[in-house]
C-alpha positions in Angstrom: 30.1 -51.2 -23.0 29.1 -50.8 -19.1 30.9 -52.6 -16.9 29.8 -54.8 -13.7 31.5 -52.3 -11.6 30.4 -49.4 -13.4 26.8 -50.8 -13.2 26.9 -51.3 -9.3 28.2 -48.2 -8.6 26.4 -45.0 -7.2 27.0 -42.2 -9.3 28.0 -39.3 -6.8 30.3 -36.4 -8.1 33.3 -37.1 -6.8 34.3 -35.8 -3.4 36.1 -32.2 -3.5 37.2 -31.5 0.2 37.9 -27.9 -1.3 34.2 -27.7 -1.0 34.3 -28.1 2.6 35.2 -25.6 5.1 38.7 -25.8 5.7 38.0 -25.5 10.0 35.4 -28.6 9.5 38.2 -30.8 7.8 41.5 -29.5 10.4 38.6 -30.3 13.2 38.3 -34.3 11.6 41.9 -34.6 11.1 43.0 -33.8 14.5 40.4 -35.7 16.2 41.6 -38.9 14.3 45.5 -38.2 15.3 44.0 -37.4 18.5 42.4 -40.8 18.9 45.8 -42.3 17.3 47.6 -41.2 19.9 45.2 -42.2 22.7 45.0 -45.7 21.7 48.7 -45.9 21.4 49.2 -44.3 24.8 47.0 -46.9 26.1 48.4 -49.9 24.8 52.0 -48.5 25.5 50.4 -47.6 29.3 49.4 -51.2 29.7 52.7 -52.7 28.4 54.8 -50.5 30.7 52.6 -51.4 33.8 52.5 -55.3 33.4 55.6 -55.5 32.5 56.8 -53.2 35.9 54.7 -55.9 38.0 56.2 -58.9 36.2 53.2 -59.8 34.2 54.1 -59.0 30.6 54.4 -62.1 27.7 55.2 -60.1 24.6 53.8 -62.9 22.5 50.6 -63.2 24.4 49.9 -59.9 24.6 50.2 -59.2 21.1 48.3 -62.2 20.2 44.9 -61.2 21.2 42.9 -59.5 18.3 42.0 -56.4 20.3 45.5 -55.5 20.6 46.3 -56.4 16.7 43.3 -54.8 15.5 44.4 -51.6 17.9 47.9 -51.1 16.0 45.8 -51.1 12.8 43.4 -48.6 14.2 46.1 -46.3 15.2 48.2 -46.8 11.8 44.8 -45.9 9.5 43.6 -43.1 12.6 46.6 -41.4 11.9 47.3 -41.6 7.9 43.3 -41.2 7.5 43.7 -38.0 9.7 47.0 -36.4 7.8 44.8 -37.1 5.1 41.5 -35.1 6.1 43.7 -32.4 7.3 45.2 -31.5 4.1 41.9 -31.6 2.7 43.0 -34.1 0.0 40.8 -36.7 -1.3 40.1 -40.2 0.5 41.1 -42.9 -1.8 38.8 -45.7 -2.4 41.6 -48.1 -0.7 41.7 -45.9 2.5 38.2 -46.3 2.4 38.1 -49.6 2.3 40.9 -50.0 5.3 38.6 -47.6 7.4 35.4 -49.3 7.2 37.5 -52.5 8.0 39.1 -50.9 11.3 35.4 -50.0 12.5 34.3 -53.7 11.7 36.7 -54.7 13.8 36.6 -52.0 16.2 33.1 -52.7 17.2 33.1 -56.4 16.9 35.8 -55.9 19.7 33.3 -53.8 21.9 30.3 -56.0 21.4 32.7 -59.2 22.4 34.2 -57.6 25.2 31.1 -56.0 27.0 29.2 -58.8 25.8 31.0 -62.1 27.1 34.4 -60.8 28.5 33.7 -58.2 31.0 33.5 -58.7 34.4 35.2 -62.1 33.7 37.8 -62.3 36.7 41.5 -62.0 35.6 44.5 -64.1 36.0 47.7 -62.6 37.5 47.8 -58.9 38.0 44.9 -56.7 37.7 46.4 -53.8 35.8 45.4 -49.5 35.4 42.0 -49.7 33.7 41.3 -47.0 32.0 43.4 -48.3 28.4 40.9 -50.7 28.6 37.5 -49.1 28.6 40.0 -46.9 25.8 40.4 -49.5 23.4 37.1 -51.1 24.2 34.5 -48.7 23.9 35.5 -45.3 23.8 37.5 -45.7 20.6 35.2 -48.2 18.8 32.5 -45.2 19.3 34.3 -42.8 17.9 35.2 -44.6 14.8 31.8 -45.3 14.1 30.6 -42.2 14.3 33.4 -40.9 12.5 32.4 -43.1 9.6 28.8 -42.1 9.9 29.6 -38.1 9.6 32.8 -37.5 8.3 33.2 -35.9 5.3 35.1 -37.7 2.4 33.8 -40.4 2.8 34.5 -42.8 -0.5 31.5 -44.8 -2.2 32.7 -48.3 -1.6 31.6 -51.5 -3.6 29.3 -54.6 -1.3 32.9 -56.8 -3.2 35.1 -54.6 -1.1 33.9 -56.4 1.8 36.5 -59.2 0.8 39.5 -57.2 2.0 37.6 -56.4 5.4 37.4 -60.6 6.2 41.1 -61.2 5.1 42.8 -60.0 8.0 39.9 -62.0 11.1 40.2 -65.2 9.0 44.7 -65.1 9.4 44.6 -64.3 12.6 42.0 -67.1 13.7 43.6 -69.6 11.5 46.9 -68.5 13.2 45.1 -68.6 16.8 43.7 -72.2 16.4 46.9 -73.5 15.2 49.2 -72.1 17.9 46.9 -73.4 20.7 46.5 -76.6 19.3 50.1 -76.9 19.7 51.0 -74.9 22.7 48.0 -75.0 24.3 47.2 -71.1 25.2 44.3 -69.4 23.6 43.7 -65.6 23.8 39.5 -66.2 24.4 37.9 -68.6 26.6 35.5 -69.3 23.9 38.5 -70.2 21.8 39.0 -73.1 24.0 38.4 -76.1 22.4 39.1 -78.1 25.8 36.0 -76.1 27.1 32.5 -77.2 28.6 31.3 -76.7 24.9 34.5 -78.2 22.9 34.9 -77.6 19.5 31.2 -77.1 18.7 30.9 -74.1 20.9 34.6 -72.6 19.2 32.6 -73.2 16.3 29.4 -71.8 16.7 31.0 -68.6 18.3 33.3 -68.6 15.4 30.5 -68.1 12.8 28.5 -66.1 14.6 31.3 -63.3 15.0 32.5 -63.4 11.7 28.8 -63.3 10.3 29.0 -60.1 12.5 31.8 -58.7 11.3 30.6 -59.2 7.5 27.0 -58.1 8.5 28.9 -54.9 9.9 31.0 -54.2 6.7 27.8 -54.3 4.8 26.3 -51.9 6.6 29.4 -49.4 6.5 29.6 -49.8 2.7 25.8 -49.7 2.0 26.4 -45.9 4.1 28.8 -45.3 1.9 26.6 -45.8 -1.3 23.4 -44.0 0.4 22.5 -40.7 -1.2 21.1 -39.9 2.2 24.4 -40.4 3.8 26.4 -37.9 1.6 27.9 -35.9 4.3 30.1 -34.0 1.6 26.8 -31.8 1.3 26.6 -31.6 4.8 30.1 -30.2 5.8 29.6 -27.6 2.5 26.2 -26.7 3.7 28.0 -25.3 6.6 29.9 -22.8 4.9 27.2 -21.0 3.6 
């Protein structure tokens, strides 16, 4: 008997990255640890520098979603590029952790350019350039590396499950702590804003319809015969 998942499933061959050319795959890999590094560097630049000017709250700072959703980027950049660079196979579960990291990775870009940029800041305006790392540069280039790489696994439209799990905790931790201590990471968090809770509301729906809408798209890549960049990186060998 079939089963439902067998059922929704494409039916690719299975990735080989022995089929690749072992310069495309080293080129991938370091690019990824590359990246890893970068954003670390810039998050590690930016706590270094507030905290020399007075300006650093560990538990603010490492409250706002960017910064969380950073660390994971730089934890699955850096396993997802040791991995490439062996030219082992992806696992379905790495998969699944990598088109979540892009969700939030460009969620965090759209936000940021979109409503939060050119904001003015409180306190210290601090060096720059970790910003415009974590908030554009590095979304782009996890995009596109999901769009080309090879490896890439066929993921299931369920899978998009585990890529909601981790923006619903930290909301539902965010709301609670600034209910009771007042501080919230996002103006549009505020409740005690021009909009009050119907605005938090409104602008909490709409991003997380974005962020699923996103996942969707990443895993209906994944499952697109057109999209097979396993051929791709072969064809280049020959």
């Amino acid at each position: 008997m079939t089963t439902n998942a067998q059922r929704n499933s494409p039916t690719f061959p299975e990735p080989d990255m022995a089929s690749g050319t072992p310069a495309a795959s080293r080129i991938v890999g370091l690019l990824r640890l590359v990246v890893a590094a970068l954003v670390l560097a810039s998050i590690t630049t930016q706590v270094v520098d507030e905290s020399i000017h007075n300006d650093f709250v560990a538990k603010e700072y490492f409250s706002y979603f960017t910064i969380q959703s950073s660390l994971i980027n730089v934890v699955i950049l850096a396993l997802s590029g040791l991995v490439v660079w062996r030219r082992e196979r992806e696992s379905t579960l790495l998969g699944v952790f990598r088109a979540s990291v892009v969700s939030y990775a460009v969620v965090t870009a759209v936000v940021y350019n979109v409503l939060l940029r050119g904001l003015p800041d409180e306190g210290y305006i601090g060096i720059q350039w970790p910003n415009e790392i974590i908030h554009v540069w590095a979304p782009l280039f996890l995009f596109v590396d999901w769009m080309l790489s090879p490896s890439r696994p066929v993921l299931r439209l369920r899978d998009v499950r585990i890529v909601i799990i981790y923006p619903v905790a930290w909301l539902a931790f965010t709301l609670v702590r600034g209910t009771i201590d007042g501080w919230f990471p996002y103006p549009f968090l505020q409740p005690n804003g021009p909009d009050g809770w119907g605005g938090v509301i409104v602008y909490v729906l709409g991003i997380a319809a974005f962020i699923i809408a996103i996942a969707l798209g990443l895993i209906a890549v994944s499952r697109a015969r057109w999209a097979n960049t396993d051929r791709l990186w072969a064809s280049r060998r020959n």
